[in-house]
LOGUZA-769269 format. One record per residue (C-alpha): z negated, y, x; residue in one letter. Coordinates in steps of 0.5 Angstrom, whole numbers, plus 500, padded with zeros to 3 digits. Layout:
! residues N
ZYXA...
! end
This chain:
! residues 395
434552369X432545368X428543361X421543363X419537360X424534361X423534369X416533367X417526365X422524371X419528376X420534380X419537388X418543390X422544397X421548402X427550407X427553414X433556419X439558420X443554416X440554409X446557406X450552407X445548405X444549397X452550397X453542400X447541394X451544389X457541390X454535390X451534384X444536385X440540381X436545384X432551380X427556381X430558388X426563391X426566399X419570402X420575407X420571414X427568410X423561408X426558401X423555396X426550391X425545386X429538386X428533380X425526384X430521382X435527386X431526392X435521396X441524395X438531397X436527404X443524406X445531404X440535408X442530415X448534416X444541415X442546420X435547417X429543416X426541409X419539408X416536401X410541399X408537392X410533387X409534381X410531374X408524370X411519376X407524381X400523376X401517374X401515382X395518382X392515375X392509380X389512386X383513382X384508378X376505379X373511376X378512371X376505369X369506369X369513365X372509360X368503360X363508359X364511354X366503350X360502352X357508349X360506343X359500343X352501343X353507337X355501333X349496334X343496329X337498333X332500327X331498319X326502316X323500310X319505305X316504298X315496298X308493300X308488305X308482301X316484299X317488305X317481308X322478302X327483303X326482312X327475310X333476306X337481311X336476316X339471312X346477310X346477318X342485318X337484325X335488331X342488336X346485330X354490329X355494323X363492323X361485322X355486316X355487309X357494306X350498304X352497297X353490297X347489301X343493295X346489290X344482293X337485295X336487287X339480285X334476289X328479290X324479282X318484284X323491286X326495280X331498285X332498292X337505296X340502303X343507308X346507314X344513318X347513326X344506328X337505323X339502316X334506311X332502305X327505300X324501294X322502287X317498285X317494278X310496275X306491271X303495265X296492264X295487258X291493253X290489247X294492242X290496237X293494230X292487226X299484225X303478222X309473226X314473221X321470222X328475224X332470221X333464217X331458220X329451219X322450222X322445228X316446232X310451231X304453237X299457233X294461239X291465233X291467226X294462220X300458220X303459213X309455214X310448216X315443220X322442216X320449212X326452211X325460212X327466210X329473214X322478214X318471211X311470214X310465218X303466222X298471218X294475220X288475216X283470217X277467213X275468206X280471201X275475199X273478205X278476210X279478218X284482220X287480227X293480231X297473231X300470237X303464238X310461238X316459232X322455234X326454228X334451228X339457227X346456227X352460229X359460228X365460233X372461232X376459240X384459241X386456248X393454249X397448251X400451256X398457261X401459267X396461273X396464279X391462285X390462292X392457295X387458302X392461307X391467309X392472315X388478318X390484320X386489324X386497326X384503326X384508321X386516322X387520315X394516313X395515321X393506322X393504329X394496329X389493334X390486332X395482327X402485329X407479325X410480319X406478312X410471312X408470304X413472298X407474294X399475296X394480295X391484299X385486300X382492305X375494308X374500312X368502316X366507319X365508327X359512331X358516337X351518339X349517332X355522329X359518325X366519327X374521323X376515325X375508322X375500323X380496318X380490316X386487311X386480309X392478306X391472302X397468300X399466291X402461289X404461280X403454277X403451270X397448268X399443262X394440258X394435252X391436246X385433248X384436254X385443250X380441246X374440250X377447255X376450247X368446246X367450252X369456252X366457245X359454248X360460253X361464248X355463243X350463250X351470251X350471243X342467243X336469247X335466254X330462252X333459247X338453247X343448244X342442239X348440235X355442235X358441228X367441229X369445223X376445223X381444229X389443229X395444234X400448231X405453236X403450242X395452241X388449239X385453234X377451233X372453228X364450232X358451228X352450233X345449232X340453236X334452237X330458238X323463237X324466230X317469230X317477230X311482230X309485223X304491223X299489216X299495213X294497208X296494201X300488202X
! end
């Protein structure tokens, strides 16, 4: 008996025989070469046979010198399915055109819910998803992945605390915390400003109390500046001081930055891959060539697809594949020096208040020795020395 899935993928026809000379005909097929299984004869003496269909010519020149008639009853197989694939091709291809369409639709943006915000921050974060591309009618595959999407909402918009994004079936979900101003209660206890660290006093603003202290003073940590006892030394009134301290403070930085440095960059030529994504099992949709890059790195997003609202086991890849490139960045000695004043004025930015800022930069030391520049930098930053100090009874 022949493979069946092997006579399935070329084809098979099942051949029905009558007369009288049927014998002699399935002797002449076998010595020619034909293949035939599942030979079967009914009671009114009629065979029935199968025959592969590249066989059938043969079968044909054979059974013109046979005393017998033969009829095709059915073909069977791929050749035979495929034929009738094309036969009804119209709706095959409009039965996958709709379920493309339903997908695609699946896809697209068609809600976003906004709870937890007033109307004047609803209308920031509408304003900023129209801007990162999310809108009515607008793709998933193409928009910023939720968290991305939270973290930039977070960075641009002052008034919210917190923002959580999901993406259910076609509606984005955004639920938003708030920042809470607390009221402005006028704290209870008298209290003095006085300096967190030594200083030289640069400028002074005195809202209320008494200022003890003088441009160009030099101050010491835990010295008042602003008290908060007013009037007669007698009888003094005890308030609460406000006001601002700006003093000269002064930080100390030690840098090393090489001569020379080997780096790594992009050069901007890159290519694109995409695919679906099953499991393990990737099916390239798109980027078929080999990398043509000797050394690059990759980097992959995956998505998720819906149907109907479910999310499906299958995902939209995208890999970008950017090509590196090795150099050798050589510097002389003084434009080391100005990469080391540099990175030690970044250095001590990260060390002062917000609002403070640079005065004076005072090189202490600088010298080149095994192909490095090595750097000591005072700086003298100007800063809001002034701190609360609760008047206890006594001082």
């Amino acid at each position: 008996m022949k493979n069946q899935w092997i006579t399935f993928l070329t084809g098979r026809v099942l051949v029905k025989a009558t007369g009288q000379g049927m014998e002699r005909l399935l002797n002449r097929l076998a010595r020619s070469g034909i293949s035939i299984w599942n030979v079967k004869r009914d009671h009114q003496g009629t065979v029935f046979f199968y025959i592969t269909w590249p066989d059938l010519q043969k079968l044909r020149h054979v059974a013109r010198k046979a005393d017998c008639s033969l009829y095709f009853i059915r073909g069977e197989g791929m050749p035979f399915l495929w034929k009738r694939t094309l036969k009804n091709s119209g709706f095959l291809i409009g039965i996958l055109l709709f379920f493309a369409l339903i997908l695609f639709l699946s896809n697209i943006t068609w809600g976003i819910q906004i709870k937890g915000a007033d109307p004047e921050t609803e209308h920031k974060i509408r304003k900023e998803l129209t801007d990162l591309g999310i809108v009515t009618g607008s793709m998933h595959l193409f928009a910023e992945k939720p968290d991305i999407i939270q973290k930039k909402l977070t960075e641009k918009i002052d008034n919210i605390t917190w923002v959580g994004v999901e993406l259910k079936g076609t509606t984005y979900h955004f639920q938003v915390v708030q920042k809470t101003e607390p009221e402005g209660t006028e704290q209870a206890s008298p209290r003095h400003l006085v300096a967190n660290k030594k200083a030289v006093i640069a400028r002074m603003f005195v809202e209320k109390g008494k200022a003890l202290v003088k441009r160009d003073q030099f101050v010491e940590k835990g010295q008042i500046l602003v008290s908060g006892e007013i009037g007669q030394e007698e009888k003094p009134l005890r308030v609460i001081a406000k006001g601002e301290v700006w003093g000269y403070t002064w930080y100390n930085t030690k840098v090393t930055f090489p001569l020379d440095t080997p780096l790594q960059v992009l050069n901007g030529k890159e290519m694109r891959k995409y695919s679906l994504k099953m499991g393990k099992l990737h099916l390239p949709i798109w980027g078929f060539s080999k990398i043509p890059f000797s050394k690059y790195e990759t980097e992959v997003e995956n998505r998720d697809l819906f149907f109907l609202g479910k999310k499906l086991p299958i995902q939209y890849s995208k890999k970008t594949i950017r090509e590196k490139e090795e150099i050798q960045r050589n510097l002389n000695e003084k434009e080391a020096l100005e990469a080391a004043k540099e990175l030690a004025r970044r250095d001590v930015k990260m060390k002062i208040p917000p609002d403070a800022q640079i005065d004076k930069e005072i090189i202490l030391q600088d010298k080149v020795e095994h192909g490095k520049v090595t750097l000591s930098i005072n700086f003298q930053v100007i800063e809001n020395i002034a701190i609360e100090k609760p008047i206890i009874q006594g001082d």
